[in-house]
C-alpha positions in Angstrom: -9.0 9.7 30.0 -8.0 9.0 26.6 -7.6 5.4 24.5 -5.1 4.7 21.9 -6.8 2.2 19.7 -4.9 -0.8 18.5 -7.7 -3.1 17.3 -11.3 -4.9 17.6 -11.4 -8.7 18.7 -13.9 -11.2 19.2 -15.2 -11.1 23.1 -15.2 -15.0 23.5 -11.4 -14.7 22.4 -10.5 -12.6 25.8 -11.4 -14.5 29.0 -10.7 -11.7 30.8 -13.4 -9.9 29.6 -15.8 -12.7 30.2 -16.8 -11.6 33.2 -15.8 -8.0 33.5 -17.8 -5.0 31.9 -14.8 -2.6 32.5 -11.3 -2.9 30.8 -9.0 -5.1 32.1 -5.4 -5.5 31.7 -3.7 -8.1 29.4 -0.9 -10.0 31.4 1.8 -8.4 30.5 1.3 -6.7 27.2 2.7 -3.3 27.2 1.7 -1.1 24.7 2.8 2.6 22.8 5.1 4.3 25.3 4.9 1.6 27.4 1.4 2.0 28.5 -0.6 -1.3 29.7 -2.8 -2.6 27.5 -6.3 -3.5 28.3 -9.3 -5.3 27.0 -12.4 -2.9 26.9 -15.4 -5.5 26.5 -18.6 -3.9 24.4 -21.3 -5.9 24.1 -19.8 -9.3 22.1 -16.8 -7.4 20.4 -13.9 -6.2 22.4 -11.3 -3.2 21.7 -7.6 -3.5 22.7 -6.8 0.1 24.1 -4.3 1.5 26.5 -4.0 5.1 28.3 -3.0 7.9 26.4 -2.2 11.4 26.8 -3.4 13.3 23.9 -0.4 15.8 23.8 2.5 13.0 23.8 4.1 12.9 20.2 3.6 9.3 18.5 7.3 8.2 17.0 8.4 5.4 14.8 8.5 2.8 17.8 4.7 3.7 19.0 4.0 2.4 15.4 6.6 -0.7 16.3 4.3 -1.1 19.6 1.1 -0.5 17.5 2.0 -3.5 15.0 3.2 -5.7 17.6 -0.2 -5.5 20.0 -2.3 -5.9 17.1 0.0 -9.1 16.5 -0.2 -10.6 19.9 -4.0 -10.2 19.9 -4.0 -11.7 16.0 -2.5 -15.2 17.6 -5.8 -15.9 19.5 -8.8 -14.2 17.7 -9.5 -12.6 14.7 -8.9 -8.7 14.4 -9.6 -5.1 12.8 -6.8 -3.5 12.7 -7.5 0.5 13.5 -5.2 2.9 12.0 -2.0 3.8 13.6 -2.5 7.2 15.8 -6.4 6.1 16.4 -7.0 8.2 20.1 -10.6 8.1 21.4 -11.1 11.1 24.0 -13.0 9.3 26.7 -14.9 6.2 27.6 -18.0 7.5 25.9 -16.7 8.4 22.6 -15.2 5.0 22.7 -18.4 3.2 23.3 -20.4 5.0 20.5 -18.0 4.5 18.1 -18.4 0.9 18.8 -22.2 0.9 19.5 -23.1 2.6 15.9 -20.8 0.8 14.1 -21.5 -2.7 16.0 -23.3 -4.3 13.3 -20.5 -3.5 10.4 -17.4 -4.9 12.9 -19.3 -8.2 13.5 -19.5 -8.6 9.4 -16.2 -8.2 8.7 -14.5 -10.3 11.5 -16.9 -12.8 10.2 -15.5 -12.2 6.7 -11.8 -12.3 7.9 -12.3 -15.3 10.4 -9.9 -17.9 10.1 -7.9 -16.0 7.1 -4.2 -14.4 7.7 -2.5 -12.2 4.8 0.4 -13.1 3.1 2.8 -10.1 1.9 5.2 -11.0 -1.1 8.0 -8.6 -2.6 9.0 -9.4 -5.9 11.9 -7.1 -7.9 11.7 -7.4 -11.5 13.9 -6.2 -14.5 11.4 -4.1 -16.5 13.0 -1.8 -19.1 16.5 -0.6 -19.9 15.7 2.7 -20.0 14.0 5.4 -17.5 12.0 7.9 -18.5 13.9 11.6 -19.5 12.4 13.9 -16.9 15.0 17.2 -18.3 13.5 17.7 -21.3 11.3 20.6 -22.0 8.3 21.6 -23.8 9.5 25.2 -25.0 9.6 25.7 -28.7 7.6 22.1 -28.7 10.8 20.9 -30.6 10.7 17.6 -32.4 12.9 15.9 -29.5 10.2 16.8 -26.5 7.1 15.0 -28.3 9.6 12.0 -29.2 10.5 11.4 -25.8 6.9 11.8 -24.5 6.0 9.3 -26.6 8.8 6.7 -26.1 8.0 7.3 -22.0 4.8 6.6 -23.1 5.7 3.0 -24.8 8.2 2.2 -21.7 5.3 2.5 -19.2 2.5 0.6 -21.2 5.6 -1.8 -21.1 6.2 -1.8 -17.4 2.3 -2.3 -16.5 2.0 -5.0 -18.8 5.0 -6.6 -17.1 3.7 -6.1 -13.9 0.3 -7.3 -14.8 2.1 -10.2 -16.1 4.0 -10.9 -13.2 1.4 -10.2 -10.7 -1.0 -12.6 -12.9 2.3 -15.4 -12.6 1.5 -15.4 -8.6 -1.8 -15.3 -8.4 -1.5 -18.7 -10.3 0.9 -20.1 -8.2 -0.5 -19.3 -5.1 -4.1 -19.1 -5.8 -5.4 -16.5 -2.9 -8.6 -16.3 -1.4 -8.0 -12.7 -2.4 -5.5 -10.3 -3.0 -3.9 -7.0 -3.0 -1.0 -5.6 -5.9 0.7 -2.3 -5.9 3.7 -1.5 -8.2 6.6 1.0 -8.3 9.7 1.7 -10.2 12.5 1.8 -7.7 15.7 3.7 -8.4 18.0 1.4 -10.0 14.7 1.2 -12.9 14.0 -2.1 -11.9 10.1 -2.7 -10.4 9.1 -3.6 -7.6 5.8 -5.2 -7.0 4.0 -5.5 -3.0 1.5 -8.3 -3.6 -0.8 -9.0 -0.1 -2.6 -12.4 -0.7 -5.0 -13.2 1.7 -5.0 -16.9 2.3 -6.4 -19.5 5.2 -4.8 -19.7 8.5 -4.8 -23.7 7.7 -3.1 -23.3 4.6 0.4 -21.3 5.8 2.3 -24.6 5.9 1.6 -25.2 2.1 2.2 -21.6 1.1 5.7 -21.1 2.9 6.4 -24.6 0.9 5.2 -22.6 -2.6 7.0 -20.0 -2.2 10.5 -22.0 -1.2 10.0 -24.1 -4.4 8.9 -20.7 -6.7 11.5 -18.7 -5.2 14.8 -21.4 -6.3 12.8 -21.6 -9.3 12.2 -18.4 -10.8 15.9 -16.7 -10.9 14.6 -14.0 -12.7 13.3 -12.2 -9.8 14.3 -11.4 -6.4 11.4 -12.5 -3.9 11.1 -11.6 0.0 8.1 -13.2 2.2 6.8 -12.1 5.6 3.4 -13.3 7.4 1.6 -14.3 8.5 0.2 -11.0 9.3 -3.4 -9.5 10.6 -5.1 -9.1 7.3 -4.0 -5.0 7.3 -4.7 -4.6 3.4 -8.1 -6.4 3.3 -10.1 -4.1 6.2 -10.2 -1.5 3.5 -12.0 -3.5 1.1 -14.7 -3.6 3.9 -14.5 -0.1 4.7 -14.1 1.3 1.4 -17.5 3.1 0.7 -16.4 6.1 3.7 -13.9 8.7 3.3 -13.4 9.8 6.8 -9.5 10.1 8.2 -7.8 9.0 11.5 -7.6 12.3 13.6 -5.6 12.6 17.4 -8.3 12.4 20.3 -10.9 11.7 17.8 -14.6 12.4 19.2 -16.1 9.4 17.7 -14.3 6.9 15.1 -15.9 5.7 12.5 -15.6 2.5 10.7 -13.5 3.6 8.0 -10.5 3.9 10.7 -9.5 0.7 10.5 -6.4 -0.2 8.7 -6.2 0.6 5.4 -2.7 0.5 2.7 -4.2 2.1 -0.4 -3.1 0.7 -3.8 0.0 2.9 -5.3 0.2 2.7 -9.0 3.1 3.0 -11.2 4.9 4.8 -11.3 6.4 6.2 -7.3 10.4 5.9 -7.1 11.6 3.8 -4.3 15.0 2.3 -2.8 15.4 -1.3 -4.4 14.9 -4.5 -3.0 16.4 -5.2 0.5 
């Protein structure tokens, strides 16, 4: 039988693994394709799975499913997210995976207990013009190296912008860590994702930020959602392997977990909701 992998959780978190060395099922959780989910205890950790069969196609609602498990178990203990489409083959891959990689899962739920992530949009006017993708290097004319160069200046102009700006909410948020990506949308204007990874204590106070900076700072359009499983953070944890999420994978190493790698300027994307 095969597992789809949601996420790793604290034992003491699930009482109905306490006393139960095989999975059990979580009162009414249902999971991708509307599988049941269970608790599959190893040792002190537990991993949330439920059935799977290998050849079923995974859609945009499995990954809907996928986020919202990985919520649910987030309300009560502190999580690893694994990668969306993480299969195990069996119960023994499952359990080796786990067993050899023990040791590095209880270090970073001890890392990431008691913090949630944050995950701020801010769209900001960068420059007036976008850069001239028509022109062409044949004969080297005069007008090709001129625009090279001023696409040049327009994107030193845009990182220091979004340095600026991502610099602006680290201040007024102060994280316990965080996470920046930027890209130019279409319209030219940028748009920054900033993760900030903040105590579960301190929401209150952040939601309160971010309703006082947002009807302050009309120069940019902000959107907030959280608090959220710390999805952009496992990485930093996992960062030194290179292995990939693969269907029915044999075993799974570490560096499955969640990951959202940083995208740098500059990506074109639809503008600001």
């Amino acid at each position: 039988m095969a597992w789809y992998a949601y996420c790793i959780g604290e034992k003491q978190a699930f009482p109905e693994s306490a006393r139960h060395r095989k999975p059990t099922p979580m009162e009414s959780v249902l999971g991708v394709s509307g599988n049941q989910v269970f608790v599959y205890p190893a040792n002190d950790l537990v991993v949330i799975v439920s059935e799977h069969n290998p050849q079923e196609a995974l859609d945009q609602k499995c990954g809907v499913d996928h986020a919202r498990v990985i919520a649910d178990c987030f309300q009560h203990s502190t999580v690893l997210p694994f990668r969306f489409g993480t299969v195990f083959n069996d119960d023994e891959s499952l359990r080796r995976s786990i067993r050899s990689n023990h040791r590095q899962f209880l270090d970073h739920i001890d890392k990431l207990r008691g913090k949630t992530e944050m995950h701020l949009k801010v769209l900001v006017e960068c420059c007036a013009h976008t850069p001239n993708k028509n022109l062409s290097a044949d004969g080297l004319s005069r007008e090709y190296f001129t625009s090279l160069r001023e696409n040049a200046g327009r994107q030193r102009e845009r990182q220091t912008r979004a340095r600026a700006v991502s610099f602006q909410m680290h201040r007024l948020f102060l994280p316990l860590d965080e996470e920046v990506s930027c890209r130019l949308t279409e319209s030219g204007k940028m748009l920054l994702d900033v993760a900030h990874l903040i105590d579960r204590k301190g929401v209150e106070r952040y939601l309160s930020k971010y309703s006082t900076s947002s009807a302050a700072m009309r120069e940019y359009q902000m959107q907030l959602s959280g608090p959220w499983p710390p999805y952009h953070f496992v990485h930093r944890l996992t960062c030194g392997a290179h292995a990939h999420p693969q269907p029915a994978a044999d075993a799974v190493p570490a560096s499955l977990l969640a990951a959202t790698p940083v995208v740098r300027i500059l990506q074109p994307v639809s503008a600001l909701a």
